[in-house]
N, C-alpha and C positions, 0 to 999 in steps of 0.2 A: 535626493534622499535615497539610501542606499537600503535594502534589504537582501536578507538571508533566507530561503526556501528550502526547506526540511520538511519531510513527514516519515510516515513506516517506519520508527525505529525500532518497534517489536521485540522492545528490551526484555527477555528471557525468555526469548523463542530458542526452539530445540528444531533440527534439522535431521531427519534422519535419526533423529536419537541421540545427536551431537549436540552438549550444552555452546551456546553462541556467546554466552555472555563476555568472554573474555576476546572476541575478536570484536564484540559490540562496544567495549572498552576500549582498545585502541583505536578502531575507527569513530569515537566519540574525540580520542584524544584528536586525531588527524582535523577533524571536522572543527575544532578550535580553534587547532596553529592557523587553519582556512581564515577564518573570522576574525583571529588576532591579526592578521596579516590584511584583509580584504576592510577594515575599520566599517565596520555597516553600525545603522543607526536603531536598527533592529532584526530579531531574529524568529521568523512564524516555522511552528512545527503544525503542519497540518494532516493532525491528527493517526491514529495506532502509535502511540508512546510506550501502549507496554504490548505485549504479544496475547495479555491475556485478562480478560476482566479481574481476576484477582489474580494481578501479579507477586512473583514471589518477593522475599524481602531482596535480596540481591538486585533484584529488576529495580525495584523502589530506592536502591541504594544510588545504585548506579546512575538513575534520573536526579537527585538532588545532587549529588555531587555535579553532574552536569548543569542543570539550572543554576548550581553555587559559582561555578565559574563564570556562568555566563552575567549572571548580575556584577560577580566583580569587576567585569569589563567595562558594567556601567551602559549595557543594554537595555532597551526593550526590550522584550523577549513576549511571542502570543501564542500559547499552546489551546488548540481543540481537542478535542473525543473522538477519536475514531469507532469503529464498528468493532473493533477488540478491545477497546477500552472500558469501562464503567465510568458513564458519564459522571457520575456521583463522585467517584474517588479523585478523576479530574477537577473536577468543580473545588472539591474540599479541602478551605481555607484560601480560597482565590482573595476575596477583600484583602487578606491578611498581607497575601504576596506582594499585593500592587505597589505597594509601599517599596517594595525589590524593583520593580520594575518589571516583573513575570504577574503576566495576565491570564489568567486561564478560564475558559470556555466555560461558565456555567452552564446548570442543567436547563435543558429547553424548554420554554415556559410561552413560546409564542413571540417573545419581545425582545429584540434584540439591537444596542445601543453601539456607533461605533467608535472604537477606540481611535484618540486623536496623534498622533504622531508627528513633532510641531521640532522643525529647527528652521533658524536665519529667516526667520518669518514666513516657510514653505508648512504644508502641511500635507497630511496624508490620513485621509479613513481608512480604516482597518477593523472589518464588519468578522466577527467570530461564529460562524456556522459552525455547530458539531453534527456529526451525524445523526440526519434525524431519517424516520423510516414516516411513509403515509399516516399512521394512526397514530405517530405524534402528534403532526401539525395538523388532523383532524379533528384531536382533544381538545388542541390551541385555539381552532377557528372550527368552533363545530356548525358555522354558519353554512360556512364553505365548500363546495362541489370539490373533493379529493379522490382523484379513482389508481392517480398512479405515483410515480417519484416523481415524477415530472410537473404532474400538478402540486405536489406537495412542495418541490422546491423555489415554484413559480409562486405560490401562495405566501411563504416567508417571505421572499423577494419583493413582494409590493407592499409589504408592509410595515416594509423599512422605507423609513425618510430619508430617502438618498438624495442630498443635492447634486445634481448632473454638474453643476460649475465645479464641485470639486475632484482631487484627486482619490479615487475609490477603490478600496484592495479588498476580494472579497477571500475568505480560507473558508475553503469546504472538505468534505470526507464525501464524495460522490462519485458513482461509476458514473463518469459522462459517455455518453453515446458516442461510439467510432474510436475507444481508447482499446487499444493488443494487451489482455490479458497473461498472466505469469503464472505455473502451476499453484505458487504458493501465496496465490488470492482466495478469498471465498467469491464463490460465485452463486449468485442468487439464483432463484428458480425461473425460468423460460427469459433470464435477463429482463425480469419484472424493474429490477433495480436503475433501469437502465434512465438517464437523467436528460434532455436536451440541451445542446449547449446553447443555444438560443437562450434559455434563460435565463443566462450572465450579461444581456450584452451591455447592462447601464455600469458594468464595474470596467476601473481601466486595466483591472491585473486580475486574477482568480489563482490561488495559491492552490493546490488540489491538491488532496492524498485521497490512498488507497488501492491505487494501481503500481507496481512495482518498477515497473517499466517507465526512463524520462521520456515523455514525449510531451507534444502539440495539439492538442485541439480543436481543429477549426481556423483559429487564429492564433496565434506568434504568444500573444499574452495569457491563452486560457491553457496552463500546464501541469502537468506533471512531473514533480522533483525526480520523483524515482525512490527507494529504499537505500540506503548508504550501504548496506551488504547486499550481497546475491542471497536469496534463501531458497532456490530450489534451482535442479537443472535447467530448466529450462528457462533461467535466467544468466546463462555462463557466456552468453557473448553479452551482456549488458555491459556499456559502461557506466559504471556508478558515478554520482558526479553530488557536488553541492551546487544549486542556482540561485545565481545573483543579481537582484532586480533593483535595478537601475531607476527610478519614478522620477520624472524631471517635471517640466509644466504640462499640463491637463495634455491628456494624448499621449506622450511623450513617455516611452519605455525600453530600456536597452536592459540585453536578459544576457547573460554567461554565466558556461558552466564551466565548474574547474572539476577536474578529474578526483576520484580517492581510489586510492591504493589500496584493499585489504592485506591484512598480514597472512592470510592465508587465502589465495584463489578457487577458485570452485572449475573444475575441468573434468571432460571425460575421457577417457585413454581405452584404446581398445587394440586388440592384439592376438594371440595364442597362450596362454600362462607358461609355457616356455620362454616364447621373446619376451612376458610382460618382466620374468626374471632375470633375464640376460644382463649382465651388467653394464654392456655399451647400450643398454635401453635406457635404465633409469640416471645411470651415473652421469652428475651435471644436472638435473631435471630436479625441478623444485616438489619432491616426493613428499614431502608434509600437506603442500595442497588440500582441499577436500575432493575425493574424486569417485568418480562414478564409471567402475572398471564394467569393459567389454569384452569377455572375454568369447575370441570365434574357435575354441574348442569344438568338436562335433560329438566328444564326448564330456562328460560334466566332470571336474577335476574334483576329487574329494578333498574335504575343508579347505576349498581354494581362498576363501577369505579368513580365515585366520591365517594360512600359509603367505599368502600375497603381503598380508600385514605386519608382518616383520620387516618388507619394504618400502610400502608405503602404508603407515600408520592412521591416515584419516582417511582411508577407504570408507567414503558413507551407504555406496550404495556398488550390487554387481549383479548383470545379468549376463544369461548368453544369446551369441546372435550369429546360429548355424540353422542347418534343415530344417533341425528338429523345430526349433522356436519360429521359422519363419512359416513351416507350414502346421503347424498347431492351431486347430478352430476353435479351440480353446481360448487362447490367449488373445486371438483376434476380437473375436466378441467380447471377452473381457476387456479390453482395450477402446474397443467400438462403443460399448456402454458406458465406459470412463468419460468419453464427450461429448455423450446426451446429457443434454438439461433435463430434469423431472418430467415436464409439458411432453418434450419429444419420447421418453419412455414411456409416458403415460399413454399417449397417442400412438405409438406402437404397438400395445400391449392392447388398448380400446380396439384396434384393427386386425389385431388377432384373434378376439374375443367375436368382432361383428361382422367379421368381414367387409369391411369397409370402413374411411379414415374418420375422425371427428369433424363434425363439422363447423360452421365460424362462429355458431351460438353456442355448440356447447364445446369449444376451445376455449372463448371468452370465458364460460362460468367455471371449466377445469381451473382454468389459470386465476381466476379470484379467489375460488376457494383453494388454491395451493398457498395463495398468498395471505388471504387468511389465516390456514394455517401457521406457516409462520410467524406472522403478528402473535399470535398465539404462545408459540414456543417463545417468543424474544424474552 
């Protein structure tokens, strides 16, 4: 049995200010001819579908036209909730769909049933987790000792009727533990979010979204697709890829990814805004790019980015990287507090105030009540 691995497609995400939706468009087309070509038996997007709890209509367009294709192929197809998604909007008119052959994630209720995926007398469970946060699956089982994600998603997890003789595909939206973050994640507060992978081990595949970046887990089969676009710098040596999972008998998983191409590359170019205009610089060079110019000026070039952008037009982002910015204590701290988590600013801040750091009791209560907090805002 063949399967298709997708999540992150963050249909009307804005990058820098740049609307994506029309590079989300072709690389939707690309991610077809994939599947029209690779004939898989089904297609799981695990979960962030749109970029934005209320996505715009474009975004909404763009997904049904996708779904439309993909049921004409005469697939499964099993969409989740991501953490940008509104479970609700995902959920609504899922009965209706199944009739298509697109299944989608209802809202979490504690009970979750799994979908059966049956050919040549093979078959495959395919369990639909959307992203749920601790005081979901608190509300679900309020029997139940819930203090972290870990126990929250170890607590769903038992209370699915998973037969171990069969073959078991679980799709989740969860930071798992030991996975390389990408600027254009959300990141949770002191990595409260953070999930063990240990508590996959009864599934033979784990579909995951939410981290941008393809990788591995642990083991071979607990992965990450990745995003089909790059959406921030410091995803531009990523290769984007579709994965394809192979389910054979119990045990039994062969994974390949086939590469996508964007129509427009995300790169950074850096230089003096004289070379960056020189003609044997840019001439030949794919200048539509989206690019994130460096420019090592010592002095700052007035309206170098609207100037620069009569050459390369998707200039999304420009800084400079001379004296002045590298010995700036300004910018350093600003920079330096960009990669504190809350807990670690909080903890600084507490050590500044007492002269001395927090300690392992009231770090524990900081951090439950940050995370409270957020419960709160969700």
């Amino acid at each position: 049995m063949k399967l298709i691995h997708l999540s992150d497609l963050h249909l009307g995400k804005r990058v820098n200010e740049f609307s994506m939706l029309e590079d989300q468009k072709y690389i939707l087309l690309k991610m077809l001819q994939i599947i029209e070509q690779e004939k898989p038996d089904g297609v799981m997007i695990a979960g962030d579908v749109y970029d934005k709890a209320v996505p715009s209509a474009e975004a909404v367009a763009l997904l049904d036209e996708f779904l439309t294709r993909l049921a004409a192929l005469g697939l499964q197809v099993y969409v989740i909730s991501g953490n940008h998604d509104s479970a609700e909007r995902i959920a609504f008119g899922g009965r209706l769909m199944e009739g298509s052959g697109i299944h989608l994630s209802p809202v979490f209720s504690g009970n979750i049933e799994p979908c059966l995926l049956k050919k040549d007398g093979d078959e495959v469970r395919i369990w639909m987790l959307p992203f749920v946060k601790p005081v979901d699956v608190r509300r679900a089982y309020p029997e139940e000792k819930i203090e972290s994600y870990t126990d929250a998603i170890r607590t769903v997890i038992r209370h699915m009727e998973i037969d171990p003789s069969a073959y078991n595909i679980l799709m989740a939206h969860q930071f798992v533990t030991g996975a390389v973050r990408s600027e254009s994640e959300d990141v949770s507060v002191g990595g409260l979010d953070n999930v063990d992978v240990s508590v996959f081990d009864a599934f033979d595949y784990v579909a995951l979204g939410h981290i941008h970046g393809p990788q591995r887990i642990g083991r071979e089969t607990v992965r990450y697709c990745g995003t089909p676009l790059k959406y921030s710098f410091s995803e531009k040596d990523h290769v984007k890829s579709v994965t394809v999972v192979t389910a054979g008998e119990k045990g039994k998983t062969e994974i390949q990814t086939i590469p996508l191409i964007p129509g427009h590359e995300m790169r950074e170019i850096r230089g003096t805004y004289d070379e960056l205009t020189l003609r044997k610089t840019w001439e030949g060079t794919a200048v539509e790019d989206y690019l994130h110019v460096i420019l090592t000026d010592e002095d700052d070039v007035p309206d170098a980015l609207a100037r620069l952008r009569t050459i390369y037009p998707n200039i999304m982002k420009i800084d400079y990287d001379n004296q002045r910015t590298r010995t700036s204590s300004g910018m350093d701290v600003a920079d330096e507090m960009e990669k504190k988590t809350e807990i670690e600013l909080f903890d600084q801040f507490y050590a500044m105030q007492n002269g001395q750091p927090l300690g392992e009791e009231q770090r524990a209560f900081a951090l439950d009540l940050l995370e409270s907090l957020k419960e709160g805002l969700a």
